[in-house]
VOSEPA-602956 format. One line per 10 residues: their letters; for each residue x, y, z of N, C-alpha, C, CB. Coordinates in steps of 0.02 Angstrom, whole numbers. Each point is the difference from the previous one (the first is absolute). Glycine has a CB too. Example, Ala and Ser with C-alpha at 12.3 -4.5 7.8 and 13.67 -1.06 7.14 Angstrom:
# residues 2
AS = 660 -284 390 -45 59 0 45 60 0 -95 -59 62; 77 112 -98 42 59 3 -39 55 37 59 -32 -108
***
This chain:
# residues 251
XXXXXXXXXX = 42 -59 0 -42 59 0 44 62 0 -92 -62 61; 49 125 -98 69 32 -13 3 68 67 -1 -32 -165; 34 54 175 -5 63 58 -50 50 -25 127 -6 37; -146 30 -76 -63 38 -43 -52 -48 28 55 49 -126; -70 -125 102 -67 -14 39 11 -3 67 -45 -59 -85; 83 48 125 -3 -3 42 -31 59 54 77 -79 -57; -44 125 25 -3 70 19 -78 30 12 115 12 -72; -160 -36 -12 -44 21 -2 -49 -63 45 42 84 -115; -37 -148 123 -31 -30 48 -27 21 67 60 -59 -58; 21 87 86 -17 28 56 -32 64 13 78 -64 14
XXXXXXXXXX = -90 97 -78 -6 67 1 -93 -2 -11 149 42 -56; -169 -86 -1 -84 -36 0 -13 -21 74 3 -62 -130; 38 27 144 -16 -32 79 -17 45 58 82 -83 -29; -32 130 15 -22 70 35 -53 44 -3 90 -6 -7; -117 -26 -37 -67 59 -19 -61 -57 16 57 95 -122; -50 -147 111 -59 -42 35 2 8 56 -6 -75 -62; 55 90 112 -7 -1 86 -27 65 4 102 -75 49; -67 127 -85 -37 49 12 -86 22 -27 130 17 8; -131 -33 -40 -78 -4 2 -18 -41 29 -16 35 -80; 12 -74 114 -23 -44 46 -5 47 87 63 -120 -92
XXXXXXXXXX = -6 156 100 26 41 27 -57 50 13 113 -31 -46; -128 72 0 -23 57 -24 -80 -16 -22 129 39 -38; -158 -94 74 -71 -37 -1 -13 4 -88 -58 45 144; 77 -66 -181 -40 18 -72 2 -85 -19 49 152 -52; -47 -174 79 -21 -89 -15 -71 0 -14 81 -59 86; -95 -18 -146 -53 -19 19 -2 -61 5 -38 79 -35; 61 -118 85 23 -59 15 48 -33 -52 -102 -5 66; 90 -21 -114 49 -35 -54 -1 15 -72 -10 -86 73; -49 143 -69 -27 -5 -61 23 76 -38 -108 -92 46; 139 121 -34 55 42 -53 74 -27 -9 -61 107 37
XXXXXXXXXX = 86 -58 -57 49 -17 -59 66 69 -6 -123 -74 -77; 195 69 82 25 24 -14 66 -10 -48 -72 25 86; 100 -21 -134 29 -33 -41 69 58 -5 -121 -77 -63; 205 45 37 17 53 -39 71 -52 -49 -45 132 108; 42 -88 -156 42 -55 -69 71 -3 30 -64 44 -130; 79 -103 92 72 -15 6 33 27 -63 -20 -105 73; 73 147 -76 20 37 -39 32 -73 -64 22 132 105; -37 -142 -173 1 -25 -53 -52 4 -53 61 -53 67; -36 20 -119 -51 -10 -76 -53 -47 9 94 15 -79; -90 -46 143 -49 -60 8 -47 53 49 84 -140 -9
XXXXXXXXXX = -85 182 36 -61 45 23 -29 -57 53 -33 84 -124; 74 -131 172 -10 -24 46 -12 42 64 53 -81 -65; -109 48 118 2 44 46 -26 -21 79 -10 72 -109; 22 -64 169 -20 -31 65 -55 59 25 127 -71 32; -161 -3 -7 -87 4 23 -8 -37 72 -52 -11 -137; -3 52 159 15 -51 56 -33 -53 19 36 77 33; -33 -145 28 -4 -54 -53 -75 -2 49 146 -77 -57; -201 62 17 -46 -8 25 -22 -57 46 -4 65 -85; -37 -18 130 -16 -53 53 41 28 63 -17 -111 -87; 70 158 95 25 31 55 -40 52 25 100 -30 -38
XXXXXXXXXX = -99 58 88 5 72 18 51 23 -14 -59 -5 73; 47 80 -73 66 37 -25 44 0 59 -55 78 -86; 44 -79 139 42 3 61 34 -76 -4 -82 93 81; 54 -146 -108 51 -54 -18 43 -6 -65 -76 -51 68; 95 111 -122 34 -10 -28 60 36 -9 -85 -45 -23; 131 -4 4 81 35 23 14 -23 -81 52 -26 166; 24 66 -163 52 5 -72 1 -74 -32 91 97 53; -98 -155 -16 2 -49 -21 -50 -78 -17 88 80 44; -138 -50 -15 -66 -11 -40 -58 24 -70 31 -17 112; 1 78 -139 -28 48 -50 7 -47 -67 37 127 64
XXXXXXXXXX = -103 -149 -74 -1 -39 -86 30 25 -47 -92 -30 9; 135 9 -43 25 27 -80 -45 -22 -48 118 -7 20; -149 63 -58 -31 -41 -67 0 40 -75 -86 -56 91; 63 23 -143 3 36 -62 -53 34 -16 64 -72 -34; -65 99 -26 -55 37 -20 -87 -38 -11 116 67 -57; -97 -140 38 -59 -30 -9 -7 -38 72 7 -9 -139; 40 32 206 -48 -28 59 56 -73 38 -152 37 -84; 180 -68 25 54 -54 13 57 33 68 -7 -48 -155; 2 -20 190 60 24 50 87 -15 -28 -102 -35 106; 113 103 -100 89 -11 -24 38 -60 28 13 126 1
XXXXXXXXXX = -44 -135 93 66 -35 21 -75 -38 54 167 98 -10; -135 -166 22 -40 -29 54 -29 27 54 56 -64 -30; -125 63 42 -22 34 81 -69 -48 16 42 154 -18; -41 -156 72 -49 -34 38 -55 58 -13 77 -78 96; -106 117 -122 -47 43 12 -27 36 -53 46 2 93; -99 -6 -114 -75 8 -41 60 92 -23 -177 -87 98; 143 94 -128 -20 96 -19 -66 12 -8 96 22 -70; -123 29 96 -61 49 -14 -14 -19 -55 22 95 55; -95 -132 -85 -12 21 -86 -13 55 -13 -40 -85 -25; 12 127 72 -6 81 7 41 59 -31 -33 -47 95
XXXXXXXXXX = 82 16 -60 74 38 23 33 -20 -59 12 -6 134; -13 -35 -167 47 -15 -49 -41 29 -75 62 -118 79; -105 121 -93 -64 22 -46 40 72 19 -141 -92 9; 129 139 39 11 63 -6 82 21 5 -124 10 48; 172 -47 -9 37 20 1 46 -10 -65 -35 -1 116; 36 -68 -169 31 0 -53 -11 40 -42 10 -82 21; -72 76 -17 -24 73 -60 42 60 2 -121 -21 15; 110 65 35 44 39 27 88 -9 -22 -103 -2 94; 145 -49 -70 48 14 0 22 -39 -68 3 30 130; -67 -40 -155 31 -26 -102 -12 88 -40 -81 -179 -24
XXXXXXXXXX = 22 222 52 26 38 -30 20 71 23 -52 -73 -65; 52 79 116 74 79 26 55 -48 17 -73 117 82; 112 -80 -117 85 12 20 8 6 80 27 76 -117; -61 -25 141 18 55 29 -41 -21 60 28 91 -99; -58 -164 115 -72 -25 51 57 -53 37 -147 2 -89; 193 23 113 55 -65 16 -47 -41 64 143 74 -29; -175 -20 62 -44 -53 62 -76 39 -6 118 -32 112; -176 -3 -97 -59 0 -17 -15 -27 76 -5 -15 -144; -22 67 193 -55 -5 29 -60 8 5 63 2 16; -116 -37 18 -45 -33 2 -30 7 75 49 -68 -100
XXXXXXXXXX = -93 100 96 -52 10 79 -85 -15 -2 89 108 30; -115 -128 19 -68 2 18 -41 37 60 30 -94 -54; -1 134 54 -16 46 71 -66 31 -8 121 33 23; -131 -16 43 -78 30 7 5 66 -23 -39 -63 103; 88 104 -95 -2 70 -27 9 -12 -82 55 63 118; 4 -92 -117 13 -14 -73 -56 -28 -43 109 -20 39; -159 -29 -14 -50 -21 -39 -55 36 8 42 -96 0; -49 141 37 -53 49 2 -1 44 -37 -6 -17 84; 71 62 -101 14 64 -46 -3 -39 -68 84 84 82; -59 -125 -97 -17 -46 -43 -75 -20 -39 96 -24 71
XXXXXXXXXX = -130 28 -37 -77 0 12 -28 56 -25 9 -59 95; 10 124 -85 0 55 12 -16 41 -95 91 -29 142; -153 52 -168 14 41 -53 70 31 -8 -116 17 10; 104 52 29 47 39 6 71 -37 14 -92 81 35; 106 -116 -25 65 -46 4 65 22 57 -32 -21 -137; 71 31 102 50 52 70 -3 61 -12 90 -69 22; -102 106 25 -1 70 15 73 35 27 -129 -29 28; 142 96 -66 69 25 36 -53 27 60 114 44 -108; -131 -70 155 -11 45 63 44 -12 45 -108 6 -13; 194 -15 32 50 40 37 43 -15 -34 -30 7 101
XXXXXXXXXX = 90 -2 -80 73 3 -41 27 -40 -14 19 64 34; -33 -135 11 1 -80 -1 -12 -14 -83 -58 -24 139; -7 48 -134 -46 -49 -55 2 59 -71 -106 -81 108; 136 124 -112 41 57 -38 76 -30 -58 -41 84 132; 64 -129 -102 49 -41 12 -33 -42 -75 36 3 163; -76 -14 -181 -46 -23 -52 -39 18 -49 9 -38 66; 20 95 -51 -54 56 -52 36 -30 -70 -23 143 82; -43 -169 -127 13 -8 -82 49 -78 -7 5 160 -28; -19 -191 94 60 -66 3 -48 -58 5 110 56 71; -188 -44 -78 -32 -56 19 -45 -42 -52 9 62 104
XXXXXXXXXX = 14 -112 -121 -41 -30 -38 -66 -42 23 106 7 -54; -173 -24 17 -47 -37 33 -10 -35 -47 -45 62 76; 4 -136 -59 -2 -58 -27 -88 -50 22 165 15 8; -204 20 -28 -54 -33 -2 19 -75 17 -52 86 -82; -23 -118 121 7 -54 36 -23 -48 -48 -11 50 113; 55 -112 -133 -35 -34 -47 -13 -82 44 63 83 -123; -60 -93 197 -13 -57 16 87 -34 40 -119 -2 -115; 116 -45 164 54 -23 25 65 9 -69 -84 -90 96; 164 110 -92 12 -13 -54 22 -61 -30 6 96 21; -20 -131 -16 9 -67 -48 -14 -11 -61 -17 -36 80
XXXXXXXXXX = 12 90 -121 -3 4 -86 56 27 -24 -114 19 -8; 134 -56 -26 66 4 -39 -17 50 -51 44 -122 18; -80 133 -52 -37 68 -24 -1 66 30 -63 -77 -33; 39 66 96 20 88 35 59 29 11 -81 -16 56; 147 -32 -80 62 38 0 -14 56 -53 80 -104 34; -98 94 -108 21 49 -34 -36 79 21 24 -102 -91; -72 64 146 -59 52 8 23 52 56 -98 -92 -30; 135 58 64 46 15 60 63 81 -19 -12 -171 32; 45 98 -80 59 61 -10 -22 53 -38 88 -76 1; -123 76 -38 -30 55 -38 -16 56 48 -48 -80 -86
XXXXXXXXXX = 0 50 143 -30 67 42 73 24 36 -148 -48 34; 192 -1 -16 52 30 38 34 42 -30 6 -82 54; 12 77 -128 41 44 -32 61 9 43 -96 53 -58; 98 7 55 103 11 46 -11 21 50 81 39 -79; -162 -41 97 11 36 77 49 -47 47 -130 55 -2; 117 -35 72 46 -39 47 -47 -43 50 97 97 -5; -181 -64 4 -51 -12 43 -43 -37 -42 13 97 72; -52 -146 -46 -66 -23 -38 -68 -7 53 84 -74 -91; -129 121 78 -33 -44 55 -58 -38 -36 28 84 103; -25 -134 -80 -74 -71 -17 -58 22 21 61 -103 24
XXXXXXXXXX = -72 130 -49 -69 12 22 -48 -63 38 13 86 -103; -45 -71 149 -30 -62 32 23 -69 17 -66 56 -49; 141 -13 67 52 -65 14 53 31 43 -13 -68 -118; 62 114 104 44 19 30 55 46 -45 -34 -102 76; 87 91 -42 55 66 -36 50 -49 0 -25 133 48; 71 -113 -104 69 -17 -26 49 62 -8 -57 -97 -63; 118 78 78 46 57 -9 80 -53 -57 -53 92 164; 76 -55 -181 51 -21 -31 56 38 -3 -71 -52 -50; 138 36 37 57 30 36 77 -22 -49 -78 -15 137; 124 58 -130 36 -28 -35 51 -60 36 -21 114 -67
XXXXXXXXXX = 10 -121 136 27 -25 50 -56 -7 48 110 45 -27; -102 -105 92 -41 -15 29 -17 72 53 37 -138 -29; 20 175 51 -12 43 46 -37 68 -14 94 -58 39; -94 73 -115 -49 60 -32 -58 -48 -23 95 100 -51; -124 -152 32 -83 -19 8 -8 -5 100 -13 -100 -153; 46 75 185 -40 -15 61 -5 70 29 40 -126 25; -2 178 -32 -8 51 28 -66 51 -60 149 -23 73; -159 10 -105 -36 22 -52 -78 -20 53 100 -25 -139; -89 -51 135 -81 -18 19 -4 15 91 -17 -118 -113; 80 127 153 -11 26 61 -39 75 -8 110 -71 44
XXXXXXXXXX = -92 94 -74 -22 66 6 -60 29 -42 116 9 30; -133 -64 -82 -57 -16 -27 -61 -19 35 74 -23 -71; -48 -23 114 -55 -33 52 -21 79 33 61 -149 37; -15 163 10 3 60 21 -47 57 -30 109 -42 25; -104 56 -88 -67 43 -12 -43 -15 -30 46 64 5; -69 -121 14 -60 -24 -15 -34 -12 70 40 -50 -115; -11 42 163 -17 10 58 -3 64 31 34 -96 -3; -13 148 -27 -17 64 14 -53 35 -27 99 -4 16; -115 -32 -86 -55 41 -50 -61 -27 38 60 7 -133; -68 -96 154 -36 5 38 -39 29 35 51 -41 -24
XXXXXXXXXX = -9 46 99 16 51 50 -51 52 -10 123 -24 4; -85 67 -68 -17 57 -7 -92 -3 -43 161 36 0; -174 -65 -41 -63 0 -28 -31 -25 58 21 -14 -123; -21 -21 182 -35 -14 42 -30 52 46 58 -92 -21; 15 132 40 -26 58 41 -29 58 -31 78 -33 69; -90 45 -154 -12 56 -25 27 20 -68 -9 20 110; -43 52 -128 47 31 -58 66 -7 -10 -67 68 10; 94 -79 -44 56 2 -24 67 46 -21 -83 -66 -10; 105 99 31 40 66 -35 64 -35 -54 -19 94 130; 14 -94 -183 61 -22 -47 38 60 -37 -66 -110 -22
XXXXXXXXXX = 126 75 21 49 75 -31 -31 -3 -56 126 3 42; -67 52 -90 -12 17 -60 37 -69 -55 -6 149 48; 1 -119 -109 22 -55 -42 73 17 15 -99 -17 -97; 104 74 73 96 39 12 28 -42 61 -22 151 -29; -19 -147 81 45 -10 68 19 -88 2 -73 115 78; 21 -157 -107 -2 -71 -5 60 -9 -47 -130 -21 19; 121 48 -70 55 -8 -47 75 1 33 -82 56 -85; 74 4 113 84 48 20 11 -60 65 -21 181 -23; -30 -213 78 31 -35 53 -7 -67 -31 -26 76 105; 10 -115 -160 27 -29 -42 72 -11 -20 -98 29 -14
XXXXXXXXXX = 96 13 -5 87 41 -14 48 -33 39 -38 121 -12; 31 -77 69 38 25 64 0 -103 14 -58 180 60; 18 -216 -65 10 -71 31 40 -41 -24 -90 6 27; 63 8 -98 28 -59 -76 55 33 -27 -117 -43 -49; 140 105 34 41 28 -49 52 24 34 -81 25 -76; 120 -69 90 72 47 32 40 23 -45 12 -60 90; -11 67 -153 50 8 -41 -59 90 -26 79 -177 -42; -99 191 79 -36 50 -41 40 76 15 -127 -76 9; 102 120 -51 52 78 38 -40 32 38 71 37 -93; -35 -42 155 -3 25 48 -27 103 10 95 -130 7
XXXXXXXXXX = -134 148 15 -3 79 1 52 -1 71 -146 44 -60; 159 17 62 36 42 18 -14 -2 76 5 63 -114; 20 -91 168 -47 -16 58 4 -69 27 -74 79 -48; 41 -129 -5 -32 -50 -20 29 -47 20 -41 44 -77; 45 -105 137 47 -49 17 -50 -47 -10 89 50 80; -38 -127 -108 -27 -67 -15 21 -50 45 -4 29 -109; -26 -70 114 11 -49 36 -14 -91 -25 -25 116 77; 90 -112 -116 1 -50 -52 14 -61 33 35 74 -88; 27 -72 138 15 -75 5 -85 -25 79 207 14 -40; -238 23 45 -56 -20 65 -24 -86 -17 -64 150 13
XXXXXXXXXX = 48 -172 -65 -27 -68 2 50 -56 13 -84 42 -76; 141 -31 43 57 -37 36 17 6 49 30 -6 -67; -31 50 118 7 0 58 -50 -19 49 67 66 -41; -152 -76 32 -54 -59 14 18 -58 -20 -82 66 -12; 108 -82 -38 16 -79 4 36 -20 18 -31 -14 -56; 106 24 97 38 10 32 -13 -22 67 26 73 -77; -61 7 71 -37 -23 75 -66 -58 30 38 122 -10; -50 -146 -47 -72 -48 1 60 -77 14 -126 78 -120; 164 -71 70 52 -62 13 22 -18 66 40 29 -100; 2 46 144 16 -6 60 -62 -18 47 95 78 -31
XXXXXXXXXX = -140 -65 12 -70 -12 50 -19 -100 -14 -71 171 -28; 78 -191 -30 -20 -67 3 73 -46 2 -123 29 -70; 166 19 98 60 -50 15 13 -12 69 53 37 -97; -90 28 132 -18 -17 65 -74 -28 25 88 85 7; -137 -110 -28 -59 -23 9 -2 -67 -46 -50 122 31; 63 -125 -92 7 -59 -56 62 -14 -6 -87 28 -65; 146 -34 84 64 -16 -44 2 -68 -53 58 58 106; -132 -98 -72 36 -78 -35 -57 8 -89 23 -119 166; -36 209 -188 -9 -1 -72 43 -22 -43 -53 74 23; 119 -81 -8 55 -6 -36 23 -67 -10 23 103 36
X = -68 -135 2 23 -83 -14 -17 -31 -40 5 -14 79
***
């Protein structure tokens, strides 16, 4: 095995404890995936039938695009999970890990006409990044891939309508932090339509704190400080946190 998978094993492994962590389970039945860098577009899933709090670096299924396991494992895959996640990583480049949630906020905004709302700075963070995907039934149709990637286009977000939210990443630590903070304002828009009117910025301001989240390479006004390396320094720190509460992810 080469130090690259290895690397990324432990690094998938890390993001199942942490959502497990971070309550967004739904017992066995999501899915987080991310490719193994080659022409064979191979990639580790996790192996169904665990909780996420039982899976470590060295239980994570390898499989191909049509679902086949690369290397021997005692353990099923999602037909779910593998339906949505190959799709995905046969066609972005750029989808190296594909998460997968069923949460109550998440499947509620989901639910939702109006879909995600910029109502605070969290959920701003998304302005013009969200794709939606009408509900066509459990996914087990090999048919709703093309239907899939189409609605996803290049965003980074998908949400399922009457199902849940997906985030995608070029690395495991920008999708899980994508859908942490995803969850996050969807649990705020909540919140907020519950207690009342609504006050939402302007288009300008959604756009510009858009900006300010996603675009570090942008020019700066006169004043104007960025704060580029902040998500690497959460995963960092998310690592040091499940090395003292989880260490045996790495096994």
């Amino acid at each position: 095995m080469t130090e690259t998978e290895i690397h990324l094993r432990q690094e998938l492994a890390a993001c199942y404890r942490l959502i497990a962590h971070f309550r967004m389970t739904d017992l066995i039945f999501t899915h987080i995936s991310v490719r193994i860098p080659g022409p064979e577009h191979h990639f580790l899933i996790n192996p169904y039938g665990l909780m996420f709090d039982e899976i470590s670096a060295s239980n994570l299924v390898k499989i191909d695009l049509q679902g086949h396991a690369v290397e021997p494992s005692r353990y099923p895959v999602n037909p779910a999970g593998f339906v949505i996640h190959s799709a995905i990583h046969g066609a972005r480049e750029d989808a190296q890990c594909v998460l997968h949630t069923h949460t109550k906020a998440g499947c509620a905004v989901a639910a939702l006409q109006c879909g995600l709302l910029p109502v605070n700075q969290i959920s701003m963070e998304f302005h013009g990044k969200v794709a939606y995907h009408d509900y066509e039934g459990i996914a087990l149709d090999m048919d709703e891939q093309q239907r899939l990637v189409a609605d996803l286009g290049d965003k980074p977000v998908l949400m399922l309508r009457n199902h849940g939210l997906l985030t995608v990443g070029e690395n495991v630590s920008e999708a899980f932090l994508r859908m942490y903070y995803l969850e996050k304002a969807c649990e705020i828009q909540l919140a907020a339509q519950a207690a009342g009117e609504i006050v939402l910025p302007s288009e300008a301001v959604c756009a510009h704190t858009e900006r300010q989240f996603n675009d570090h390479a942008r020019q700066l006004k006169e004043g104007e400080l960025t704060d580029s390396g902040a998500m690497q320094l959460a995963w960092k720190a998310l690592l040091r946190m499940l090395e003292r509460v989880a260490p045996d992810y790495r096994d």
